[in-house]
N, C-alpha and C positions, 0 to 999 in steps of 0.2 A: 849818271844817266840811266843806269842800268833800276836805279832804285825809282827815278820818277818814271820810270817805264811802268816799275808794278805797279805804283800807286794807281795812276790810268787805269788799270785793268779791274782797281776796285770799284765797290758799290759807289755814286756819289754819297757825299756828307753833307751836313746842315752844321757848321760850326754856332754854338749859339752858348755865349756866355762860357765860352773856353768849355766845355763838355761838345759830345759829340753826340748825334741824333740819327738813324741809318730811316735814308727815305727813299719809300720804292720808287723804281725810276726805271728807265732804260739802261743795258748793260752796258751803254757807252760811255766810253770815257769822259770825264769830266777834265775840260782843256781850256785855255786860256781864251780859244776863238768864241767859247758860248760864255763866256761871260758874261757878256754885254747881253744876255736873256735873263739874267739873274736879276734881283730884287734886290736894292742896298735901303737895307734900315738902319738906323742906329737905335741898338738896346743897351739902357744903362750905360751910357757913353763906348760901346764897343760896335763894331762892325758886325752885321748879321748876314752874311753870302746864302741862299736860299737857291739850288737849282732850279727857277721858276718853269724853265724851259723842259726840263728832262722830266718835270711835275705834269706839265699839260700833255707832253706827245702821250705820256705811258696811260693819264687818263684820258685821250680822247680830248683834248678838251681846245683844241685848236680850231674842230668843228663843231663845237657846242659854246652856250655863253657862262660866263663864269658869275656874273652879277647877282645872284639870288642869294638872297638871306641865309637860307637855308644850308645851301654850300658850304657858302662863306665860315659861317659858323661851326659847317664839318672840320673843314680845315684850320679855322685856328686851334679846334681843340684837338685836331694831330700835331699841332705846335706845339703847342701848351707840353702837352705831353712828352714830345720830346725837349722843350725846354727842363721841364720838373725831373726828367730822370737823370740819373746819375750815372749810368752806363747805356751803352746801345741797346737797341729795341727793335725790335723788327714785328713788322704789322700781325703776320702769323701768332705770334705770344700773347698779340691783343684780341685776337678773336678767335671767341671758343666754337669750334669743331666737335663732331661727332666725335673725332679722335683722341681730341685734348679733355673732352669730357668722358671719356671711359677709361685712358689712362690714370683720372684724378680717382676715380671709381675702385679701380684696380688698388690703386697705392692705399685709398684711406681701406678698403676690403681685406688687406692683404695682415696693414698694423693693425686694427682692429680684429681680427683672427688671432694674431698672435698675443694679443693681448688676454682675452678669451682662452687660449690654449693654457696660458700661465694662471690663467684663476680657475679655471678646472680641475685642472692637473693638481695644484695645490690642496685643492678640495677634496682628490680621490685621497692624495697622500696623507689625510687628514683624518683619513679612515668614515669618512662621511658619505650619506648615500645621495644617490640624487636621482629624481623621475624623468621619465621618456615617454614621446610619444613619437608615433609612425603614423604614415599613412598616403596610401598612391592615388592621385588625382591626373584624369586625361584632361588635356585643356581643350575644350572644344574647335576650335579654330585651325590649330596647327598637330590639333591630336597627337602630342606629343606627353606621356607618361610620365609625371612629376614625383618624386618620394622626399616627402617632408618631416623633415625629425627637428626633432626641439627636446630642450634639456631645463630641466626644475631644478633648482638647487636651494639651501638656505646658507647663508654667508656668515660667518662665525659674529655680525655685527644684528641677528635675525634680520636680514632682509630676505625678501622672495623674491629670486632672479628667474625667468622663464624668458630662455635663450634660442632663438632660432639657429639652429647648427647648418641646414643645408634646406634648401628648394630647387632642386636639380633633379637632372633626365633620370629616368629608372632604367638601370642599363639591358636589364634582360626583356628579350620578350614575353614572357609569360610572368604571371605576377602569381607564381607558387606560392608557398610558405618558406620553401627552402631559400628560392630565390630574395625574401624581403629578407629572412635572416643574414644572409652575406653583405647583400647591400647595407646593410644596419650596420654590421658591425664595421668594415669599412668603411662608415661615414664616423665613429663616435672613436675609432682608433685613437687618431690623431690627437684626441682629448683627454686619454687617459695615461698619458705621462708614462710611466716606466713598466707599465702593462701591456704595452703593445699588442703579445701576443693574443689578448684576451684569452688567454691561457690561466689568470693570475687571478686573488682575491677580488678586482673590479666587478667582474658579474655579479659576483654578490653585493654590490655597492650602486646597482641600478637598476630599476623598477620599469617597467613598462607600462603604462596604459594607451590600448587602442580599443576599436569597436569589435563588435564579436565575429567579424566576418573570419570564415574557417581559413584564409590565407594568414590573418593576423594569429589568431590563437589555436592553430592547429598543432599538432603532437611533433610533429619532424621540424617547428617553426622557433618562432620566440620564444614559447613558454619551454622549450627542450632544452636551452642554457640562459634565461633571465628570467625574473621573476616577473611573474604578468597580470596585470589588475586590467579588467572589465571597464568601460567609456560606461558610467553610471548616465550621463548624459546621453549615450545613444539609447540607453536601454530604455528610457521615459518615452523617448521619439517613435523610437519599433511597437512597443505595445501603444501608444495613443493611434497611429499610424497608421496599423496594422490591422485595427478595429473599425476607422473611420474615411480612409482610401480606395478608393476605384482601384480591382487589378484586374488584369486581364489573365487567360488560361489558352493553352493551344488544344484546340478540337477538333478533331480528323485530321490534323496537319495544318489548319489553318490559326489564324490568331482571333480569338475573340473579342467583341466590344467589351470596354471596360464597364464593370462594372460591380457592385457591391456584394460581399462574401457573404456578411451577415443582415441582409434586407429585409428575411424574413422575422430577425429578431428586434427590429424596432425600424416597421417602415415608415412610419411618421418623421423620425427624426432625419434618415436615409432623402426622403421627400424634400423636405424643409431643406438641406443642404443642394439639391438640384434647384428648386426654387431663386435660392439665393448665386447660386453661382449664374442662373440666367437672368437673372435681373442686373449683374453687373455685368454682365455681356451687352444687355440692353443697354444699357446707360451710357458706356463708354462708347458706343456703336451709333449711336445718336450726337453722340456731343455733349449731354447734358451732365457728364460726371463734375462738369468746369461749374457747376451751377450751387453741387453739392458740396454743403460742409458740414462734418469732413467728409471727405471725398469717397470712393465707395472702391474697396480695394479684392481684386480676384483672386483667390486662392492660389498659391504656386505647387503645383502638384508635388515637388520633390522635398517640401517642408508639413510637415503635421500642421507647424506654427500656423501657418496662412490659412488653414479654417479657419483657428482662432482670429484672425483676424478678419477673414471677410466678413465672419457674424457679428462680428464686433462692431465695425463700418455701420453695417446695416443699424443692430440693435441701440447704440447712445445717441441715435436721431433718427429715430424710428417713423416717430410724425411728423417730421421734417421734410426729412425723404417723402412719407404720403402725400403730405400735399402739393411736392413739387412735380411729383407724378400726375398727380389726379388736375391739374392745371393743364396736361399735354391728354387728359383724359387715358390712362393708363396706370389708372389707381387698380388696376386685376391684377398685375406682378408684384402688388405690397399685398393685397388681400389674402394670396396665397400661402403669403407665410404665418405658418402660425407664430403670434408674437410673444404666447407665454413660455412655449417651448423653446423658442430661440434666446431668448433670455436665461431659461434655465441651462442650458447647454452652454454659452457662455460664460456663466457661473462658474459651470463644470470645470471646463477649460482653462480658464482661469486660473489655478493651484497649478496646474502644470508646467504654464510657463514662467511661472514666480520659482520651481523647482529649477526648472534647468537652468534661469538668467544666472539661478547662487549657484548651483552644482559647475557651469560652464566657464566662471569667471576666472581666468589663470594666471593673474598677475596677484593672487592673494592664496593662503591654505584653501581649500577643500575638501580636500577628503574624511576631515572631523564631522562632516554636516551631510553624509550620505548617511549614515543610519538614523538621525534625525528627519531626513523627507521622507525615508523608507515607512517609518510609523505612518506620518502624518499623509504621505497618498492613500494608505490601509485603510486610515481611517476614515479617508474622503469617500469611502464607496460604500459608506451606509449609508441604507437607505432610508429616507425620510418619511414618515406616515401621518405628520403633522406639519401646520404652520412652524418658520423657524426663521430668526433672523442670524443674516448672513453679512460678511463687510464685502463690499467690490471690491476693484482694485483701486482707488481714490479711497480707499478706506470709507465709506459711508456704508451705515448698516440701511439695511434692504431686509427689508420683511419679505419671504416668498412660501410659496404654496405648497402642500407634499409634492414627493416627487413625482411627474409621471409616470405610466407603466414603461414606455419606450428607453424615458434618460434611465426609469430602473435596468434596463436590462441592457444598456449604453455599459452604465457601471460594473455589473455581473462579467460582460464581455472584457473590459478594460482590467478590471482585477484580477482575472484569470489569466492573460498576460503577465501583469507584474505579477503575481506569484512564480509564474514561470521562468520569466526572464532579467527581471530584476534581483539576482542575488547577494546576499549582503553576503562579505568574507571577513575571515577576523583581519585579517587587514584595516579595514572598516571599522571595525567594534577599538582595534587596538588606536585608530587616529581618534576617536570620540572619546576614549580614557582619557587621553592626552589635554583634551579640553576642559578644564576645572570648573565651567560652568555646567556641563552636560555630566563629571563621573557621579554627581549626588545620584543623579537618578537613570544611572546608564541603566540599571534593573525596573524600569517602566519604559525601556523603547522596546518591547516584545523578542528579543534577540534570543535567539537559539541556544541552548544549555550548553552544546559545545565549544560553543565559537568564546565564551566570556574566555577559560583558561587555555585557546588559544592564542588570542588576543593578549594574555598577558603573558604566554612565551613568545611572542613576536620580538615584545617591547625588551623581553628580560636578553634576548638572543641582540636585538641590537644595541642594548646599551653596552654588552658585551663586545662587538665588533667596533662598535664607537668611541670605548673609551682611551679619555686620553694619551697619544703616548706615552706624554713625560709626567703621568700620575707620580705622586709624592707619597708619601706615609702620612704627610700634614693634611695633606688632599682627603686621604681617605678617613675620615672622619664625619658622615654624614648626622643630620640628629634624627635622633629615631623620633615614632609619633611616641607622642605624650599628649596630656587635657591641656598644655599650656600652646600648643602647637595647633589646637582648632581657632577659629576665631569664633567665635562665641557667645553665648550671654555672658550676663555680667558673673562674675566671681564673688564669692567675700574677700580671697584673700590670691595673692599672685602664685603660682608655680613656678618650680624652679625648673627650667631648660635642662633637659636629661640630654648629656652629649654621648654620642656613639662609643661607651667602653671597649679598650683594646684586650680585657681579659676577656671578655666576651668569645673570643677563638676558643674557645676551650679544647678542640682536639688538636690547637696546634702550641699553646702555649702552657707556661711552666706552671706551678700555684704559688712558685716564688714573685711576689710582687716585685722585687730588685731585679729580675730575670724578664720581667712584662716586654722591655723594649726591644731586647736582643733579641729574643723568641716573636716578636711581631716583625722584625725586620726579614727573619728567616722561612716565615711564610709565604707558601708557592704563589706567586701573582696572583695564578689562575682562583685559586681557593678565596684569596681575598678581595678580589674581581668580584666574586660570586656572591659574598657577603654584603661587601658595601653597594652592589644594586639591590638586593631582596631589604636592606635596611634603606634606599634611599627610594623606591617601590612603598618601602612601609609610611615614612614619615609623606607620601604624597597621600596617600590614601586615605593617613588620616587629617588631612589637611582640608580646612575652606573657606570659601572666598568671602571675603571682608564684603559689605557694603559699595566703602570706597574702589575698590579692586572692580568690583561687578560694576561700578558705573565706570571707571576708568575703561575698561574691554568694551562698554556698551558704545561710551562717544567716541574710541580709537574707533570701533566697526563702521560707527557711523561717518566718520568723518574720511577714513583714508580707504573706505571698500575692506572690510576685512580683516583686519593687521594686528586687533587686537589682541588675539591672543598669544601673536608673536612677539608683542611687546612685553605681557605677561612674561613668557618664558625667558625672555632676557633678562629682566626682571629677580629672575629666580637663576639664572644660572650660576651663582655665585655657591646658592644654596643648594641646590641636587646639580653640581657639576655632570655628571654621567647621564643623569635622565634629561637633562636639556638637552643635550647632543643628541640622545635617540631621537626626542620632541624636532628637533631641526632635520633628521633625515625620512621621519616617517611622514610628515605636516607638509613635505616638500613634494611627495607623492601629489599626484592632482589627479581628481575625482573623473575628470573627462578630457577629452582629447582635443578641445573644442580650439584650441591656440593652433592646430592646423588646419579646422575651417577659414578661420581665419587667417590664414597663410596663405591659402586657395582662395578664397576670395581675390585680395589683394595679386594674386599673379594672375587672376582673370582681368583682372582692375588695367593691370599694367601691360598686358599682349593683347591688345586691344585689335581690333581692322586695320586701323592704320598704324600699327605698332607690331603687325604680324611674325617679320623676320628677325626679331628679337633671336637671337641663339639661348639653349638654355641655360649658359653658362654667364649668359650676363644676366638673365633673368636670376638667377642662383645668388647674385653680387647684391644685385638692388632688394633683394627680398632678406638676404643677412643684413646688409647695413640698414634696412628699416627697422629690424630687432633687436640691432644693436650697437645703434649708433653715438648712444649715451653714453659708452665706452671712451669715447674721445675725449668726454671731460676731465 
């Protein structure tokens, strides 16, 4: 008795095909008297008892009709369902919740971290370096202070990993330099394994790049214990920017109207950009932007890029736009611009944003290809005193006019910038060595006398921190350069492969040839460390690239954004074991910081008006598992 007492007190059941089905109802007991409300089917020759009764009071449904299609069809497929399962179900497990969706959130955020932690960690202890980047964003909406860090790495198979570590609250209020450094390194703790204290060799094994602002790169900040490389990308931004920007100045206390620093140094072109920013003001203001194609786009004050583009809008359908204008009779807001200038100015412009797309891209190397833009913006700021044909950006050559005196002194102003604020470090010179297409002629990118042999103590310091643990005697055996080791013209006759002599130690070994091995065995690491990079330094040096080699890195670049060269070095790691490894911790550096614009983007993307009370710590989840959710494979 006691036992069909409890029974009663449970949920009813749906007996169906001898399994059991838990269906929401009333907490009343299921008794012999309501039976006769029940539903007898026969499924598969068995009895089907169905609480029809304790189904309608719990939905209402005594005062409503049950006959619609639509129902009906609800309801078998909550049969179904509980027919097909194989254990109880309760409706809760079948329909996802806010709750049940940030728990899943939580769980896949939590193994994916720890997966993450163990390829990191592995990494440091691998003696391998990897880049960083920083950087604090307020979210507009919920003004609430974002600090965003991501992590570059190359993976012993050359791949480039660039990892989103954290997009969470910035805990202090003031955003010092002292204050990012703590928070920094509390965020990258957890990552580096048996270093904890960042007390340990890891500093040395991690690179910084952010923008030049004095909290990032100040003396009491990051660069005081990590090594810290310049957003080559911001620095294109600040000098284009900074030449061609409305800013304003406070005078007697109040704020002045924005307006242009250097106007008096080419007010034509100054003009020409007023012009154009009120003619898309018209346009959109009227309606008539829905008419143009393509459409005619207003400068975003807080990007450089968006000049480039609203002249752009304007200038590839120049008399398009005129006569769509001059039909509403307001052909005087095209007239005004002058059309050879605006064409020349987006010319201009043009180099710039071909610089930053390759310098900002960070799912590939870049930092090989900053001293290669650095030439070629240098060079974009001669000036022209004749006709000269030039390619767009669709690649067709354009015949155009000398320059005018305005874009002359556009360029003057512009260059004087990058001299200033664009500087190359051997950082820089040492990733473009690394590149076998670029060392023939590292001595035609204009590069400073000092920076060559620092650049090559960078390389020689980290092949040294890099190399192998469990280097062998058989290991160390690089080949030195020889005429058989270039690739070449033709020969008359083949050379024989000069291999790395072990008498060669001379201050450490015997002149007894029987004695070579013992006396090479007894040489101090460090000494023979020293040797076999300055001899595997040597044989790269005199090393160059095949034909097949230089198209192989051409369609790798062209085909997967990049990679080529890392394909290269894998390629070769057999052969300069020590100097591939440096090539994997230097290449891994990235030229710009631009992978936390884009981080800030997507957390504007996703705390939207109607997504406002987002915590930042769920914001923190969804912004890791978007970088690194390929981890689950």
């Amino acid at each position: 008795m006691e036992a069909n007492a409890e029974r009663r007190k449970q949920r009813p059941v749906a007996k169906v095909e001898g399994r059991m089905a838990t269906v929401s109802g009333s907490p009343r007991s299921f008794d012999r008297r309501e039976r006769g409300d029940c539903v007898r089917r026969q499924v598969s020759d068995r009895e089907d008892w169905v609480p029809a009764a304790q189904f309608r009071v719990a939905c209402g449904l005594e005062r409503r009709g049950t006959h619609g299609e639509g129902f009906q069809s609800l309801l078998q497929t909550v049969l179904d369902i509980g027919v097909a399962s194989k254990n109880p179900i309760r409706i809760k497990d079948l329909l996802s919740d806010e709750v049940t969706v940030k728990r899943a959130a939580v769980k896949t955020y939590q193994t994916i971290r720890q997966v993450l932690i163990a390829e990191l960690q592995a990494h440091f202890q691998d003696k391998m370096y990897a880049g960083c980047t920083l950087d604090i964003w307020t979210e507009p909406l919920t003004s609430i202070a974002y600090m965003s860090v991501t992590m570059h790495y190359i993976d012993v198979d050359f791949k480039h990993n660039a990892r989103t570590l954290q997009v969470d609250q910035f805990p202090e209020v003031s955003h010092t330099a002292v204050a990012i450094l703590k928070t920094f390194k509390q965020c990258i703790i957890p990552f580096t394994g048996e270093f904890d204290s960042m007390n340990g060799p890891v500093k040395e094994q991690i690179m910084i790049t952010t923008d030049h602002a004095s909290n990032n790169c100040g003396e009491d900040g990051l660069p005081s214990e990590f090594q810290w490389n310049g957003c080559a990308d911001h620095s294109i931004s600040t000098c284009v920017s900074f030449v061609l920007d409305k800013r304003t100045s406070i005078v007697n206390g109040k704020k002045s109207k924005p307006y242009y620093q250097f106007y008096a140094n080419a007010p034509a072109v100054f003009d020409m950009l007023d012009n154009c920013k009120a003619l898309v003001t018209y346009v959109k203001r009227v309606g008539l932007n829905k008419q143009l194609t393509p459409k005619l786009k207003q400068a975003v004050a807080t990007r450089w890029v968006g000049i480039l583009i609203m002249t752009n809008s304007i200038d590839c359908e120049f008399e398009s736009h005129q006569e769509t204008l001059t039909l509403r009779h307001q052909e005087q807001k095209m007239d005004v611009i002058d059309r050879s200038l605006l064409h020349e100015l987006v010319l201009f412009l043009n180099l710039f944003q071909i610089a930053t797309k390759e310098l900002e891209a960070f799912k590939n190397p870049t930092l090989h290809m900053v001293t290669h833009w650095g030439k070629v913006l240098l060079e974009h700021y001669d000036i022209v005193d004749e006709e000269h044909v030039v390619k767009d950006k669709d690649g067709v050559k354009v015949t155009l006019p000398p320059d005018s005196k305005d874009l002359v002194n556009i360029k003057d102003l512009i260059k004087d910038q990058i001299l200033e604020k664009f500087m190359l470090t051997a950082l820089h010179v040492a990733a473009t060595y690394l590149d076998p297409r670029q060392k023939p002629i590292i001595s035609e990118l204009e590069i400073e006398d000092e920076l060559q042999p620092e650049a090559i103590a960078i390389i020689k310091s980290t092949m040294v921190q890099n190399s192998p643990p469990t280097l062998t005697i058989d290991d160390k055996r690089p080949v030195l350069p020889t005429a058989c080791n270039r690739h070449p013209r033709k020969r008359k006759r083949a050379a024989i492969p000069v291999v790395f002599p072990r008498r060669c130690i001379n201050d450490f070994s015997s002149n007894d040839d029987d004695d070579d091995q013992d006396d090479i065995d007894s040489v101090p690491n460090t000494a023979t460390l020293e040797i076999l990079v300055i001899a595997e330094l040597q044989a790269y040096e005199a090393f160059t690239l095949s034909k097949s080699e230089k198209r192989m890195m051409k369609e790798t670049d062209e085909g997967t954004s990049g990679t080529g060269i890392l394909l290269w070095w894998k390629s070769k790691a057999s052969t300069w074991l020590i100097l591939a490894r440096a090539a994997r911790s230097i290449l891994a550096v990235p030229a710009s910081s631009a992978m936390l614009e884009n981080n800030f983007s997507d957390s504007g993307s996703t705390v939207s008006k109607k997504r406002n009370q987002l915590k930042p710590s769920t914001v923190n989840i969804l912004m890791f598992l978007r970088s690194n959710i390929d981890l689950t494979k």
